[in-house]
PDB file of N, CA, C and O in Angstrom:
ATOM      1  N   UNK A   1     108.748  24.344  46.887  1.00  0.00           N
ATOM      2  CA  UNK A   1     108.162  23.531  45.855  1.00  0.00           C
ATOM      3  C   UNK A   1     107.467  24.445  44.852  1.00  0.00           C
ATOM      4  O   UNK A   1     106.872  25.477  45.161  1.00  0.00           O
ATOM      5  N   UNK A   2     107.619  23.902  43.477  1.00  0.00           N
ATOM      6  CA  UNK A   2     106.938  25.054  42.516  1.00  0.00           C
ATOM      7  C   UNK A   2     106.158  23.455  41.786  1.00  0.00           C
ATOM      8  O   UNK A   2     106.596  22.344  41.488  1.00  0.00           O
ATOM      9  N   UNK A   3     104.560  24.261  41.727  1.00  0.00           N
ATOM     10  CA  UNK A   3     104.319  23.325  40.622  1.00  0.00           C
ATOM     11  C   UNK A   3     103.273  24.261  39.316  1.00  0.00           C
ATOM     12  O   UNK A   3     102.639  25.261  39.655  1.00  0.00           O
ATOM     13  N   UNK A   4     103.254  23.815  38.075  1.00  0.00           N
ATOM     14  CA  UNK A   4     102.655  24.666  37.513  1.00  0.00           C
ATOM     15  C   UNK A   4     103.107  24.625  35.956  1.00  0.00           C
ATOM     16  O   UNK A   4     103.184  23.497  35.470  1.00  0.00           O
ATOM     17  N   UNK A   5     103.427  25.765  35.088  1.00  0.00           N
ATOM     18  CA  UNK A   5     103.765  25.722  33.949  1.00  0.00           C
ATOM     19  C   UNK A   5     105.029  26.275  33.862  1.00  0.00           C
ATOM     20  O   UNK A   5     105.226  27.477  34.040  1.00  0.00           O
ATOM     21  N   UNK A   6     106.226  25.175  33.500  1.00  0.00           N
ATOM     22  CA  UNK A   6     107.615  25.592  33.334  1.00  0.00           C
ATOM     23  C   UNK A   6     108.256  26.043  32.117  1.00  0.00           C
ATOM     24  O   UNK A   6     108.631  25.016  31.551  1.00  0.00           O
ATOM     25  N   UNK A   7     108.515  26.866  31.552  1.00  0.00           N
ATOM     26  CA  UNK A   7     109.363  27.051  30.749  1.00  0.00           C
ATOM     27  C   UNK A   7     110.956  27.255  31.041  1.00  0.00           C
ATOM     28  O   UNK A   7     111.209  28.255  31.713  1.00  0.00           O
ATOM     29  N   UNK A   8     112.060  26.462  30.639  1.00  0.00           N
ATOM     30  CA  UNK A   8     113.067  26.907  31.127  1.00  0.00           C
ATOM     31  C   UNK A   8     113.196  26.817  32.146  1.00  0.00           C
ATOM     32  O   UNK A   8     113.929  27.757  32.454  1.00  0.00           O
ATOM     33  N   UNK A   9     112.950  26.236  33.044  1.00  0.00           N
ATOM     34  CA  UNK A   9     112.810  26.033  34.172  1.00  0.00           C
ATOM     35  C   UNK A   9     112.188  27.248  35.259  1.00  0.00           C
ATOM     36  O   UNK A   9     112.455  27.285  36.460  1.00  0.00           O
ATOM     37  N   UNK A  10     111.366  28.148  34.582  1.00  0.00           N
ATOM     38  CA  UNK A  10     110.710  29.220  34.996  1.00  0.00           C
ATOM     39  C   UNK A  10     109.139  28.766  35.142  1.00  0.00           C
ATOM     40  O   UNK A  10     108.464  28.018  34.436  1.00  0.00           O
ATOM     41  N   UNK A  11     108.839  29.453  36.248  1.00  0.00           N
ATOM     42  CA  UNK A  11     106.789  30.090  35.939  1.00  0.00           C
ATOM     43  C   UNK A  11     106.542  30.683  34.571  1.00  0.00           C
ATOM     44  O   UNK A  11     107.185  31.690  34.275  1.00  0.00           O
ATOM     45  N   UNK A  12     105.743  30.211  33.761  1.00  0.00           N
ATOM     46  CA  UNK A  12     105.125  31.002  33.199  1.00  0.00           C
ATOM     47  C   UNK A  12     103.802  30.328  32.642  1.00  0.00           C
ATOM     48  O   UNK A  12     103.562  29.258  32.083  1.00  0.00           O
ATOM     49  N   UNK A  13     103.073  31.386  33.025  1.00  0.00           N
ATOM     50  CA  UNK A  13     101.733  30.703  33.068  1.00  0.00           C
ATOM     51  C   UNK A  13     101.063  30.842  34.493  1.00  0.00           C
ATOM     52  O   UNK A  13     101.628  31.427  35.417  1.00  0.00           O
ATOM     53  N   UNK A  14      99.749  30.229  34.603  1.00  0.00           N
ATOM     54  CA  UNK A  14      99.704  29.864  36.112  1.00  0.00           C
ATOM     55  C   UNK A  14     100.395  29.372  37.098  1.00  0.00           C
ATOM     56  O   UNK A  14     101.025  28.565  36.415  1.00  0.00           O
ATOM     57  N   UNK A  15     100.819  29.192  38.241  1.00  0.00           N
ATOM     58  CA  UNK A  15     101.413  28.270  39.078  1.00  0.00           C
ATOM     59  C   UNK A  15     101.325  28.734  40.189  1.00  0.00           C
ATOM     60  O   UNK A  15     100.775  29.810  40.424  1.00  0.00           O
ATOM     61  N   UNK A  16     101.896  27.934  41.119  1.00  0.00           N
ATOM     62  CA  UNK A  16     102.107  28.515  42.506  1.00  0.00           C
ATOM     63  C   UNK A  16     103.938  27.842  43.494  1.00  0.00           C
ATOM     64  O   UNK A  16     104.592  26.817  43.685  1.00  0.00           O
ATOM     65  N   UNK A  17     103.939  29.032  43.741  1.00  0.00           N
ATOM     66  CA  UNK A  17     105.115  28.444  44.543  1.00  0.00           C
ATOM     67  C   UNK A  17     104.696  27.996  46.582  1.00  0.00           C
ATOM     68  O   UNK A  17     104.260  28.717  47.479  1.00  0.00           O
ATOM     69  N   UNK A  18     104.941  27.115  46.574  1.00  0.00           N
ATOM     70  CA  UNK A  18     105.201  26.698  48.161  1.00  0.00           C
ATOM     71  C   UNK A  18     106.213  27.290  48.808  1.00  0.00           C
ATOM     72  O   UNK A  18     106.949  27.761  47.941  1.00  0.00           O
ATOM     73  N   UNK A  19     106.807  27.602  50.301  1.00  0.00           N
ATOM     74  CA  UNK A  19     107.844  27.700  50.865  1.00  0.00           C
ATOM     75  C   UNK A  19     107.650  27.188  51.694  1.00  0.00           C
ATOM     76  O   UNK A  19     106.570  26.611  51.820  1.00  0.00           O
ATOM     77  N   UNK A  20     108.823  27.147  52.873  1.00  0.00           N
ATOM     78  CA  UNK A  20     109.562  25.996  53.776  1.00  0.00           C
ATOM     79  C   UNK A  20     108.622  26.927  55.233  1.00  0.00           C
ATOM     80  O   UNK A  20     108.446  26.280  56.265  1.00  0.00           O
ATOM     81  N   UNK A  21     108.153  28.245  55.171  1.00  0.00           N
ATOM     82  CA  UNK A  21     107.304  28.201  56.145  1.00  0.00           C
ATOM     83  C   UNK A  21     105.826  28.291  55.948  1.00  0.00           C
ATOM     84  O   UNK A  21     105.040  28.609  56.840  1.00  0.00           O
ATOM     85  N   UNK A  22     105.500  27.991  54.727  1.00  0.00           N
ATOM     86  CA  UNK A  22     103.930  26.941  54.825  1.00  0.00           C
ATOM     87  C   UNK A  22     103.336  28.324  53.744  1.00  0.00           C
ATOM     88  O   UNK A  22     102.138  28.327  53.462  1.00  0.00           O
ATOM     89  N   UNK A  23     104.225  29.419  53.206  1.00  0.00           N
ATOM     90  CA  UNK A  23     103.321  30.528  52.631  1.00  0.00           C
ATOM     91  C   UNK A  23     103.097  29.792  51.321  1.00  0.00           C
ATOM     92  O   UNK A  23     103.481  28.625  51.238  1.00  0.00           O
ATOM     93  N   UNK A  24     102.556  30.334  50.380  1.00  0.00           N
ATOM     94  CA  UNK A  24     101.640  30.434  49.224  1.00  0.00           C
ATOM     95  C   UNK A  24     101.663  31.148  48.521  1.00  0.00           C
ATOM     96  O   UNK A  24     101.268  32.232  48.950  1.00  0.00           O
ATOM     97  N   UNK A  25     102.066  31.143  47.129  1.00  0.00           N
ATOM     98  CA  UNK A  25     102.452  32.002  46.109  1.00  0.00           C
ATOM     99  C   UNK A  25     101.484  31.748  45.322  1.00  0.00           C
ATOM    100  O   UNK A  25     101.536  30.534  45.521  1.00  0.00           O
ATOM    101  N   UNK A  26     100.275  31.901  44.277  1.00  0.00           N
ATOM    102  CA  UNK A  26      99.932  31.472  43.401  1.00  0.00           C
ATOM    103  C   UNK A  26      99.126  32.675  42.248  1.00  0.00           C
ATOM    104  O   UNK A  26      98.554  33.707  42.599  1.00  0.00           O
ATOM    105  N   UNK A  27      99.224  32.382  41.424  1.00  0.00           N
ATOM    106  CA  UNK A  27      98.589  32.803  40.501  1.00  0.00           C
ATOM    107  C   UNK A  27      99.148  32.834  38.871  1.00  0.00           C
ATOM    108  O   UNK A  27      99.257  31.790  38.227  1.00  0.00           O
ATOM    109  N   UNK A  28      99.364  33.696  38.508  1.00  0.00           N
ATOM    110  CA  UNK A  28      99.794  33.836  36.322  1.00  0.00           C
ATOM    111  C   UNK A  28     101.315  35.029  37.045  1.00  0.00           C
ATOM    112  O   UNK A  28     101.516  35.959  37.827  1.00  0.00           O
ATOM    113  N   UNK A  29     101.992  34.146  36.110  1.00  0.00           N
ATOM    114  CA  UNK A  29     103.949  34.263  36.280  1.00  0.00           C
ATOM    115  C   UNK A  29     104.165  34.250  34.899  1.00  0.00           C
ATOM    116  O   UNK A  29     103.624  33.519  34.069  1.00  0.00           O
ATOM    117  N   UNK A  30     105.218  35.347  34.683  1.00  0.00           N
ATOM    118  CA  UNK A  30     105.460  35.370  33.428  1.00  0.00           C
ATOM    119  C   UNK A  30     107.329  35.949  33.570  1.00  0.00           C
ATOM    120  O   UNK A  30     107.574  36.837  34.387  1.00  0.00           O
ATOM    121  N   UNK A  31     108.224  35.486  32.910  1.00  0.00           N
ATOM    122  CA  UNK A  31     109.579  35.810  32.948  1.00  0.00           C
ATOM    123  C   UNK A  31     110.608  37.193  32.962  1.00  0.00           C
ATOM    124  O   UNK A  31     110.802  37.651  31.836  1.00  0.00           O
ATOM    125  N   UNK A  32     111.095  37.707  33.767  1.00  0.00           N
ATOM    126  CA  UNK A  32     111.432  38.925  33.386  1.00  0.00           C
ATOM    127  C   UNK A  32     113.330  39.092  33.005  1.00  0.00           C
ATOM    128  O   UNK A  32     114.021  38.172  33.443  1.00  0.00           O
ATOM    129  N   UNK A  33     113.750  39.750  32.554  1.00  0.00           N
ATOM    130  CA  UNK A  33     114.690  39.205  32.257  1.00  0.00           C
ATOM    131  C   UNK A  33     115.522  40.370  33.196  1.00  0.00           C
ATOM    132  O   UNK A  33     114.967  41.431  33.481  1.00  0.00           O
ATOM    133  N   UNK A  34     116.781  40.088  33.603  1.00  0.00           N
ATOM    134  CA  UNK A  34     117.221  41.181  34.358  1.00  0.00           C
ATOM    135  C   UNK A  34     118.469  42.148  33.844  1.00  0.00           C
ATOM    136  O   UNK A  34     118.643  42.218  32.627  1.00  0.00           O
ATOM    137  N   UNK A  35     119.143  42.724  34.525  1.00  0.00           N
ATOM    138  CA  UNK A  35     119.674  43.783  33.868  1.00  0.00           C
ATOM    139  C   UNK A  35     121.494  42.629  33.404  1.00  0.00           C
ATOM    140  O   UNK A  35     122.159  42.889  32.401  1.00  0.00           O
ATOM    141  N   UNK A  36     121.799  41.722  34.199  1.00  0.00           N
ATOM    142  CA  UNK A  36     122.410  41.127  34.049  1.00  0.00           C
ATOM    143  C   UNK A  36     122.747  40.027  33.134  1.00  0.00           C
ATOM    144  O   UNK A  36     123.858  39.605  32.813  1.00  0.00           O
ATOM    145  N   UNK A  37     121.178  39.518  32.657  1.00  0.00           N
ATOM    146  CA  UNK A  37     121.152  38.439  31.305  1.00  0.00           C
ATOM    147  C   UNK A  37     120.350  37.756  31.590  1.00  0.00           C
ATOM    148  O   UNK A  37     119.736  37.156  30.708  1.00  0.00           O
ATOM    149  N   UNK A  38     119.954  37.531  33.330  1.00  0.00           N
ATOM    150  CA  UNK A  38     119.496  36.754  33.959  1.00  0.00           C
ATOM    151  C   UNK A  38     117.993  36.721  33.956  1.00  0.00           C
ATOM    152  O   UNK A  38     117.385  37.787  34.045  1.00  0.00           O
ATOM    153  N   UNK A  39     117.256  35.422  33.848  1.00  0.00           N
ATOM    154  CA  UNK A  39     115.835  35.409  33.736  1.00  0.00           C
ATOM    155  C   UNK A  39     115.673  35.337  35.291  1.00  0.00           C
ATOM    156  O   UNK A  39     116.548  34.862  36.015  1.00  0.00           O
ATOM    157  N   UNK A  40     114.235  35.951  35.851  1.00  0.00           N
ATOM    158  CA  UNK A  40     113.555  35.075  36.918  1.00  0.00           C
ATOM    159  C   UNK A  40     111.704  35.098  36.759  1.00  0.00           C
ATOM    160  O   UNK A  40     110.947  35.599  35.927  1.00  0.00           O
ATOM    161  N   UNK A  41     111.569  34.579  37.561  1.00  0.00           N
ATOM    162  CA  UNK A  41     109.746  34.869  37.539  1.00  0.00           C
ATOM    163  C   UNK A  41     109.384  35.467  38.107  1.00  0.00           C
ATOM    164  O   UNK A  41     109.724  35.482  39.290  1.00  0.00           O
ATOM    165  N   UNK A  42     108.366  36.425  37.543  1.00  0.00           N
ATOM    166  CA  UNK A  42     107.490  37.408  38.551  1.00  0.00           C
ATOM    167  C   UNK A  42     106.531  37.287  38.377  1.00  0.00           C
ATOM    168  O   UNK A  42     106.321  36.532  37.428  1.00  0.00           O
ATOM    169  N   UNK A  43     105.246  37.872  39.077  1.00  0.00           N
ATOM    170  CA  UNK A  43     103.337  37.895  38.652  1.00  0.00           C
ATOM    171  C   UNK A  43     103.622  38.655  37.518  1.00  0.00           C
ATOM    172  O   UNK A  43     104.631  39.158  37.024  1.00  0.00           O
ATOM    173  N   UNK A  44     102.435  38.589  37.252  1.00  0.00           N
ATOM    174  CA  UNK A  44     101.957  38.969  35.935  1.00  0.00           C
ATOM    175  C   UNK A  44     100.497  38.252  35.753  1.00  0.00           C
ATOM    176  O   UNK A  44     100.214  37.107  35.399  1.00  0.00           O
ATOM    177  N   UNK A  45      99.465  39.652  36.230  1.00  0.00           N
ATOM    178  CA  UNK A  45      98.349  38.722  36.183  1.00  0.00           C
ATOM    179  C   UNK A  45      97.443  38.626  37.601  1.00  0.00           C
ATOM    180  O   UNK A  45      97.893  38.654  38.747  1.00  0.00           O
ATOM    181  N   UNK A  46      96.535  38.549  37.335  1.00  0.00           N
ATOM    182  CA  UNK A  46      95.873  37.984  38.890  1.00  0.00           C
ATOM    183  C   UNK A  46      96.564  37.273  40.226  1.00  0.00           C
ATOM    184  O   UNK A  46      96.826  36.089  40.011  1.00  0.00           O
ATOM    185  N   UNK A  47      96.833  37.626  41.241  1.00  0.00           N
ATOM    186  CA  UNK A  47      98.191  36.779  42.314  1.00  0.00           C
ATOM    187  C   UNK A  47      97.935  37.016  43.243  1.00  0.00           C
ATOM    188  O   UNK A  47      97.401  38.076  43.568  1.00  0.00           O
ATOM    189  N   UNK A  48      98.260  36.018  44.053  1.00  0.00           N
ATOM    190  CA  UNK A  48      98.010  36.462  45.589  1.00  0.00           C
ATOM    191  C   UNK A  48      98.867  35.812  46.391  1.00  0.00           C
ATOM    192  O   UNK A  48      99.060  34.609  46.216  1.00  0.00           O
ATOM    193  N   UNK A  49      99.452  36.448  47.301  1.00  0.00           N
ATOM    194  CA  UNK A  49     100.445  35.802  48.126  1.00  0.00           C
ATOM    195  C   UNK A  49      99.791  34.877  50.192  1.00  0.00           C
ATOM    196  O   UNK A  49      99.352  35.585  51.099  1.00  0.00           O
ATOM    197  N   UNK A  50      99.892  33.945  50.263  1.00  0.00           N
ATOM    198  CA  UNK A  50      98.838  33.563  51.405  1.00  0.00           C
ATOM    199  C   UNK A  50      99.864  33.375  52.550  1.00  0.00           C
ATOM    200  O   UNK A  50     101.005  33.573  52.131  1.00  0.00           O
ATOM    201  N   UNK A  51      99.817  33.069  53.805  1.00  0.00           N
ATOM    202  CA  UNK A  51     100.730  32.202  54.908  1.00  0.00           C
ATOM    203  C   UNK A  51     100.056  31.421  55.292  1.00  0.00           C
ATOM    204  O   UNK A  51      99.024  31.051  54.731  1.00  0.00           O
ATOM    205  N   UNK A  52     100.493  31.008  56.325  1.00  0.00           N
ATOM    206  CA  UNK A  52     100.373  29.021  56.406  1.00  0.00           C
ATOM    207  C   UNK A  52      99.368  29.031  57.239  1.00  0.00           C
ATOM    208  O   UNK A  52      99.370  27.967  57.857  1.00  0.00           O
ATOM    209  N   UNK A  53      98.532  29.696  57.549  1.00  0.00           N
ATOM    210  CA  UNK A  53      97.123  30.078  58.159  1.00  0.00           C
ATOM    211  C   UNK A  53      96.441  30.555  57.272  1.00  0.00           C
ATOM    212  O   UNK A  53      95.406  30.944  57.813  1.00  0.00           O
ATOM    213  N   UNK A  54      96.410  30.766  56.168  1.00  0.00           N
ATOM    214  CA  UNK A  54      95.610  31.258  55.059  1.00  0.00           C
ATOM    215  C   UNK A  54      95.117  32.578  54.991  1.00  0.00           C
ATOM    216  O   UNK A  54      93.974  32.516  54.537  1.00  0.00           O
ATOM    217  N   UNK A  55      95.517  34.004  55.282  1.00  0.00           N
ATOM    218  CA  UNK A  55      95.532  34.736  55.636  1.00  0.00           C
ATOM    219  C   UNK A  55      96.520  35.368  54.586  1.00  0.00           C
ATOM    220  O   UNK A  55      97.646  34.911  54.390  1.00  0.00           O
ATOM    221  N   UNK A  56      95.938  36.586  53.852  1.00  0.00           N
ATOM    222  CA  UNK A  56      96.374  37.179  52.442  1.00  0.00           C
ATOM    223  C   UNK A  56      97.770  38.231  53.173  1.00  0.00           C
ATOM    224  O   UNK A  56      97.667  39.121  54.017  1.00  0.00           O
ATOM    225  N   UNK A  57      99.034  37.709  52.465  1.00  0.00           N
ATOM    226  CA  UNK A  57     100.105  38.513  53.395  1.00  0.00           C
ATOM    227  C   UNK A  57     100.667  39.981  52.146  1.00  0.00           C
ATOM    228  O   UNK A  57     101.502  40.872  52.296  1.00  0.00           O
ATOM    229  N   UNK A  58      99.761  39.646  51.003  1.00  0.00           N
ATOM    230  CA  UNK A  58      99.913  40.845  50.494  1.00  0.00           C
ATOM    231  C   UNK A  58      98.280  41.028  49.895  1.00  0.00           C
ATOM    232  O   UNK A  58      97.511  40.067  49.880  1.00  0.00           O
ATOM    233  N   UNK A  59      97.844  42.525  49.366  1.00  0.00           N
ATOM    234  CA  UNK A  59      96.888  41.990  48.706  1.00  0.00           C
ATOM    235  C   UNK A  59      96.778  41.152  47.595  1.00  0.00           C
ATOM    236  O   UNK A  59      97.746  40.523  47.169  1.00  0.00           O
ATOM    237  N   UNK A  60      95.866  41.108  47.187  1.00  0.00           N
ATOM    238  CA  UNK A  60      95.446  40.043  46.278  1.00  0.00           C
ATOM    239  C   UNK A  60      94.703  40.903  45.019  1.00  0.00           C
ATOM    240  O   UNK A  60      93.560  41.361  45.041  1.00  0.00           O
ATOM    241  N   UNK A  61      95.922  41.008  43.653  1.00  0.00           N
ATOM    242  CA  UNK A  61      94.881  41.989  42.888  1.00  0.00           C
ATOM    243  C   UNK A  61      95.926  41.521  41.628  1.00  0.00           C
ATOM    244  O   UNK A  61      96.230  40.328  41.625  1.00  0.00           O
ATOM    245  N   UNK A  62      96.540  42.454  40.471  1.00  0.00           N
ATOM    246  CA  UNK A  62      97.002  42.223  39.429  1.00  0.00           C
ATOM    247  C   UNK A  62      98.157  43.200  39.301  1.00  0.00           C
ATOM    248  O   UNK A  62      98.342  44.404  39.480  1.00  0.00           O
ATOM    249  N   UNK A  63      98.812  42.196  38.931  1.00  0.00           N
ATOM    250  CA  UNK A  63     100.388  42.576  39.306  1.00  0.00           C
ATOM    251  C   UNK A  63     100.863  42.594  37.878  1.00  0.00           C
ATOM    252  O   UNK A  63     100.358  41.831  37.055  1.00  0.00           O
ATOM    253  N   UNK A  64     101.805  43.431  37.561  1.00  0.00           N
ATOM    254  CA  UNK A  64     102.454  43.649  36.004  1.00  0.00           C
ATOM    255  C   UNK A  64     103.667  43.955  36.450  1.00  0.00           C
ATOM    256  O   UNK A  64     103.862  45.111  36.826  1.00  0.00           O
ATOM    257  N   UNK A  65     104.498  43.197  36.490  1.00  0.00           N
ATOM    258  CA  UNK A  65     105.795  43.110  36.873  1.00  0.00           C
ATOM    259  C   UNK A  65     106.862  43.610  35.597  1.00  0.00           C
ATOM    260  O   UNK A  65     106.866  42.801  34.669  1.00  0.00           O
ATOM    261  N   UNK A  66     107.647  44.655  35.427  1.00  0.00           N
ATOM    262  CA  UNK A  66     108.636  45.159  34.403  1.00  0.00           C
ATOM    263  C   UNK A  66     109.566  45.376  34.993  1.00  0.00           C
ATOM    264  O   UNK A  66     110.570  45.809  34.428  1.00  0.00           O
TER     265      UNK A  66
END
């Protein structure tokens, strides 16, 4: 589940993504484009990744994704 600010059907902006085993994506997503043509979302920004016990599974700091 993603909820948050879509562009294009992308993150950008704040948001957070859900997954199917209970982790936690959230923070500022901004679009990167890939070598292929292809957009996806990455951090950009303050982020932190959680699991389904709430427990930080990466740190938690500012990410600049290129």
């Amino acid at each position: 589940m993603v909820e948050g600010e879509l562009t294009n059907g992308l993150l950008k902006g704040y948001g957070r993504k859900l997954n199917s085993k209970g982790e936690c994506k959230v923070g500022f997503w901004d679009t990167l484009k890939t070598g292929s043509g292809n957009e996806i979302s990455v951090p950009h920004g303050k982020w932190a990744w959680y699991t389904k016990d709430g427990k930080l599974k990466v740190p938690e700091n500012y990410y600049i994704c290129k």
